[in-house]
Backbone bond lengths (Angstrom), bond angles and torsions (degrees), N, CA, C in turn:
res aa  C-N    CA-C-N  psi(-1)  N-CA   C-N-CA  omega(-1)  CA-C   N-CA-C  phi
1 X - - - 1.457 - - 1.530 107.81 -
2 X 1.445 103.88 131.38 2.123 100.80 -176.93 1.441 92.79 -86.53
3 X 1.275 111.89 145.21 1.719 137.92 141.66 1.554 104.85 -20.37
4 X 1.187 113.25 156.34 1.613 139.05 173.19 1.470 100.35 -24.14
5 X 1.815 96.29 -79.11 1.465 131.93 -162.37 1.729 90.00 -49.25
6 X 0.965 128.69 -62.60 1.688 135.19 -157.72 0.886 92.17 -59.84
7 X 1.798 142.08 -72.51 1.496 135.27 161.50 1.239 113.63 -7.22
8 X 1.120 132.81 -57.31 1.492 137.14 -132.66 1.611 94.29 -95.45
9 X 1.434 122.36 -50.70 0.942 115.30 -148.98 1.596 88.97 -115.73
10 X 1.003 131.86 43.89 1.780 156.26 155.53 1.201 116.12 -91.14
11 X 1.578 105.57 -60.51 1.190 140.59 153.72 1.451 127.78 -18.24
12 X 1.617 103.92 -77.20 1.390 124.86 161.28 1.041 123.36 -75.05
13 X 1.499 136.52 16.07 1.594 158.09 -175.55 1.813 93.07 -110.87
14 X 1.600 114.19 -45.83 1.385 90.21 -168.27 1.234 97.19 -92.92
15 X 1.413 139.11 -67.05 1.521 135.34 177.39 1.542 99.39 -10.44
16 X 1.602 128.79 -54.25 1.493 112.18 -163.13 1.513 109.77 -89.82
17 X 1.733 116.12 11.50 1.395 112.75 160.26 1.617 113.31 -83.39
18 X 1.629 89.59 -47.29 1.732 91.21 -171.03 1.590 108.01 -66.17
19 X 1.249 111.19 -12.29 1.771 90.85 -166.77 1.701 83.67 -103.91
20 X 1.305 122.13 43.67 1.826 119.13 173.73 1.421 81.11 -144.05
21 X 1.137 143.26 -1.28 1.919 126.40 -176.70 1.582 97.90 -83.48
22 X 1.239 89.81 167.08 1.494 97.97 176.88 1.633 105.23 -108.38
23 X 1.264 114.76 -30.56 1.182 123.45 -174.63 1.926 120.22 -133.21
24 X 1.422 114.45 136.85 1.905 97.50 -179.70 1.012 90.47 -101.53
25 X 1.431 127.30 153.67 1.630 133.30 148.43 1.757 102.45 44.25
26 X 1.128 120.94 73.23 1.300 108.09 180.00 1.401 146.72 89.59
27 X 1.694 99.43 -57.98 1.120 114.59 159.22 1.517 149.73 -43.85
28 X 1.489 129.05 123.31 1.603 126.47 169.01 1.519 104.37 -24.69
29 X 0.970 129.28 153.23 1.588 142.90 169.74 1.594 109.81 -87.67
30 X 1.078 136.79 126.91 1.566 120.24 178.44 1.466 108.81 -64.01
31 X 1.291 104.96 -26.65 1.620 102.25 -177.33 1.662 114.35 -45.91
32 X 1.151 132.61 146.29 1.270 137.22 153.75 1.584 127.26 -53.39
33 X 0.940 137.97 124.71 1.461 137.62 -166.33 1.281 97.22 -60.76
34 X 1.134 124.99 -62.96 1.430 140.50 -157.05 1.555 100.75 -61.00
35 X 1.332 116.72 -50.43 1.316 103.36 -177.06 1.416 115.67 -88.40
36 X 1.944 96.41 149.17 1.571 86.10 -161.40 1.577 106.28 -101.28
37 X 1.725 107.39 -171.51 1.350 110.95 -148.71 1.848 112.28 -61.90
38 X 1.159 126.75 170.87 1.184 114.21 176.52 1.876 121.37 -73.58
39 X 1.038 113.99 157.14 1.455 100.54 -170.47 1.615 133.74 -85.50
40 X 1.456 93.42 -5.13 1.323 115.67 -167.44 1.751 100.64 -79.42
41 X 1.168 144.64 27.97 1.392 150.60 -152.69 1.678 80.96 -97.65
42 X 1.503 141.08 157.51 1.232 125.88 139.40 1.295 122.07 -86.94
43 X 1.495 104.02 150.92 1.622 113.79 167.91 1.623 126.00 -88.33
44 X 1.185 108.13 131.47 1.573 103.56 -156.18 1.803 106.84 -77.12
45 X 1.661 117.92 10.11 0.961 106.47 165.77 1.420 115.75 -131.11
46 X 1.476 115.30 42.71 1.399 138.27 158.07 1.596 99.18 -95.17
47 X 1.708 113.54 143.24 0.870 153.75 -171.83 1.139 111.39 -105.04
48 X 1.634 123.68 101.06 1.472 111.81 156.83 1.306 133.67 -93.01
49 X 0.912 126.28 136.70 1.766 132.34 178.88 1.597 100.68 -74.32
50 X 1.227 99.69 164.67 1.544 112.67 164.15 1.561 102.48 -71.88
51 X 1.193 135.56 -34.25 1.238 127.73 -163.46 1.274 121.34 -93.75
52 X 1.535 103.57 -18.77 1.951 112.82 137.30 1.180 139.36 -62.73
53 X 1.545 96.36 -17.00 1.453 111.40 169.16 1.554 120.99 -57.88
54 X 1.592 87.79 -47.58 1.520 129.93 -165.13 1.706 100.06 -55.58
55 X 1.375 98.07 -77.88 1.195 120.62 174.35 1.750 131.09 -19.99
56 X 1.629 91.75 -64.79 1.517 120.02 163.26 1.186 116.00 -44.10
57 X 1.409 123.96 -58.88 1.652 138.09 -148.29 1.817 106.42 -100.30
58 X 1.271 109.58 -4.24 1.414 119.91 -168.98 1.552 109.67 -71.65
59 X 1.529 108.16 121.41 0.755 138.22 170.53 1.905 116.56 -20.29
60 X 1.155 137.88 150.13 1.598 132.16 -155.32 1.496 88.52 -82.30
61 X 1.395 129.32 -63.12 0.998 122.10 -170.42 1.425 124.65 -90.81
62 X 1.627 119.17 26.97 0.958 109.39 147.01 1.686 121.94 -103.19
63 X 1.394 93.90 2.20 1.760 108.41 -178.25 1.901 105.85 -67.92
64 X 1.192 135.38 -27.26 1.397 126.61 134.19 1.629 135.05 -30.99
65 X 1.079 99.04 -38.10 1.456 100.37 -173.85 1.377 103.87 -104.81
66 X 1.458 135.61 -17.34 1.244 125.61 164.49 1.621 103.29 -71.02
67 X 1.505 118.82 -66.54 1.493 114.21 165.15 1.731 128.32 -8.26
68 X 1.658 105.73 -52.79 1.460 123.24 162.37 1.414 116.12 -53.89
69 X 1.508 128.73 -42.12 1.136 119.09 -179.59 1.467 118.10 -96.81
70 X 1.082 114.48 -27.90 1.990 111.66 164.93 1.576 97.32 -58.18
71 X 1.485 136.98 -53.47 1.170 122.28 169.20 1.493 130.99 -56.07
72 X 1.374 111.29 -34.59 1.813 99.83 166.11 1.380 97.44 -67.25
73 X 1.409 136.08 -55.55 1.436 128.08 -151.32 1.679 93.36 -50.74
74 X 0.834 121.69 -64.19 1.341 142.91 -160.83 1.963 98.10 -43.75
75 X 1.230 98.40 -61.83 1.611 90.32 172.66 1.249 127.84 -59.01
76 X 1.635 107.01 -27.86 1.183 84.21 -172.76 1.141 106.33 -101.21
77 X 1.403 144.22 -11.26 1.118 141.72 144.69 1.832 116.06 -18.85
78 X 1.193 117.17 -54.95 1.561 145.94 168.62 1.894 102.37 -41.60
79 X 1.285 100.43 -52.35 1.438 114.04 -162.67 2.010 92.05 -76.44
80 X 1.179 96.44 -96.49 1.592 112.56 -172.24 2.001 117.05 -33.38
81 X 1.665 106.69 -61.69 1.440 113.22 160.32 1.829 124.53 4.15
82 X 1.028 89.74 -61.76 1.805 110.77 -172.18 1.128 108.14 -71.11
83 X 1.256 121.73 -58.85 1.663 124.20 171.19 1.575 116.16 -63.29
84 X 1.233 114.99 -19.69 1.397 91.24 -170.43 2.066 81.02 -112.58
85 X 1.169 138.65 6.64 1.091 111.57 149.56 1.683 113.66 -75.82
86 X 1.303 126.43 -48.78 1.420 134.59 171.79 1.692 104.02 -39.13
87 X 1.151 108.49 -55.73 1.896 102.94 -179.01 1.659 91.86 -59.78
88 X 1.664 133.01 -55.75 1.354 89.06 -167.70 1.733 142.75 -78.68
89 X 1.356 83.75 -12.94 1.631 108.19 167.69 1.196 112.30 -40.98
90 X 1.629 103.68 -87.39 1.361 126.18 173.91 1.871 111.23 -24.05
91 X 1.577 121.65 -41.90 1.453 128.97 -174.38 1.952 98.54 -80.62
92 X 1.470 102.40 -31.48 1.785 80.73 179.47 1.827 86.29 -102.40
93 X 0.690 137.96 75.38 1.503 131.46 175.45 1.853 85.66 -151.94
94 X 0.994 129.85 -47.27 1.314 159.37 143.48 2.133 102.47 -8.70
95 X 1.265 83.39 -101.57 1.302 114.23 164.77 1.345 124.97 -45.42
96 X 1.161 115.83 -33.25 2.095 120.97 160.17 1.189 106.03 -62.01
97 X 1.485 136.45 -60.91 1.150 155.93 -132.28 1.695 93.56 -87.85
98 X 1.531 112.47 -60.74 1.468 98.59 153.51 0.866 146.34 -13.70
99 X 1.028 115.48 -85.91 1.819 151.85 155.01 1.716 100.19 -8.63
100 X 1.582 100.38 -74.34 1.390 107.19 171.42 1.015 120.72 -23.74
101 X 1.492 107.32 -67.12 2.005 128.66 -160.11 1.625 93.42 -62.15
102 X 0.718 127.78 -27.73 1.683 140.44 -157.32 1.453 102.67 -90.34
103 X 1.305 117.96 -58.36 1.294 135.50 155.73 1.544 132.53 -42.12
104 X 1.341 99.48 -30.85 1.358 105.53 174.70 1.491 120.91 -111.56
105 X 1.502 108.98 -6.68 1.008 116.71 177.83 1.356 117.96 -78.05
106 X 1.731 113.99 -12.26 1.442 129.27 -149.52 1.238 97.43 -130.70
107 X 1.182 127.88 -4.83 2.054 117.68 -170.70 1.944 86.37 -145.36
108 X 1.595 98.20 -71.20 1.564 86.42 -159.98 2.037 116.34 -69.20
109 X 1.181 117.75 -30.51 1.332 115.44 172.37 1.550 118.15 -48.87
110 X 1.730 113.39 -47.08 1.633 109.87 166.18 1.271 126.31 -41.74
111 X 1.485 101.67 -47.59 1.331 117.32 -167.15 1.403 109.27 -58.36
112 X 1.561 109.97 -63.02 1.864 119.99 180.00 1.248 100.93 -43.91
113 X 1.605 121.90 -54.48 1.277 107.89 -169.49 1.833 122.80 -67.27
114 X 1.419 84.18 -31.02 1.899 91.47 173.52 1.324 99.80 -51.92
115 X 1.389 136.63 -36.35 1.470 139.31 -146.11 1.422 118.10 -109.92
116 X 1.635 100.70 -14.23 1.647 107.03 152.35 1.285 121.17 -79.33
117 X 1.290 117.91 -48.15 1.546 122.79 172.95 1.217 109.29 -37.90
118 X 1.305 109.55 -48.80 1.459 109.80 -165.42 1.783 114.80 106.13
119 X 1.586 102.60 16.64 1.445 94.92 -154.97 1.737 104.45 -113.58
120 X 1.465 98.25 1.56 1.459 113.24 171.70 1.433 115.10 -88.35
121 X 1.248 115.81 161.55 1.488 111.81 -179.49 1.410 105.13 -103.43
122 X 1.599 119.39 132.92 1.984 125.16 176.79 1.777 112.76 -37.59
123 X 1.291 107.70 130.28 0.950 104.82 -177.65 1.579 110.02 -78.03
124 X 1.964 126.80 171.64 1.104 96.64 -142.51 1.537 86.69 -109.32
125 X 1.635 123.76 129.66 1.002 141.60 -156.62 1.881 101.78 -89.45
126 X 1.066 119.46 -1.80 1.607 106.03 -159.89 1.426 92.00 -80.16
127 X 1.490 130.07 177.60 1.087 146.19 177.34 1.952 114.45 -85.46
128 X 0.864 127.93 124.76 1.290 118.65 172.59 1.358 147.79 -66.21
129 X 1.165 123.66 75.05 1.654 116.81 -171.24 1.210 134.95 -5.85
């Protein structure tokens, strides 16, 4: 004789065959051919968390109050998002611009000045094959 758990999930092993058959014992399937299977089947290389577990199995009346918090998350996600993409922008927008000054302070400033003197040689203007 199996344990509780083994029952249970025997149980819920065949219900999720028969409601994926096309046919019982012979029989036409009521399902429509044309329409296809339902989507809720799992995929054996989806990953569940415990907190999908959570999620799934939650109690009716606590399914309000999760509802409440995917909706705050959600705002404030909406709210905060923007600013803290703009702060990081703004820090490598920051940080390029540097780079530049640094860059130009060290290759292209010689150069102009080599090229006022007159002591640089023309760079070579022809077109490239």
């Amino acid at each position: 004789m199996a344990d509780d758990d083994t029952s249970e999930i025997l149980l819920k092993a065949d219900a999720l065959i028969r409601r994926s058959r096309t046919y019982v014992a012979g029989l036409p399937a009521a399902r429509d051919p044309v329409t296809p299977p339902e989507d809720d089947l799992p995929v054996l290389t989806e990953i569940v968390t415990e907190l999908d577990v959570a999620l799934a199995t939650a109690p009716p009346h606590m399914q309000q109050h999760l509802d409440a918090l995917r909706e705050e998350l959600s705002l404030w996600l909406e709210q905060e998002l923007p600013h803290a993409v703009l702060k990081v922008t703004d820090g490598l927008a920051d940080q390029l611009m540097g780079e530049l000054t640094h860059q130009a302070e060290m290759n292209l400033l010689p150069r102009l000045m080599a090229r006022l003197d007159g002591s640089a040689d023309k760079p070579d203007t022809t077109p490239a094959d």
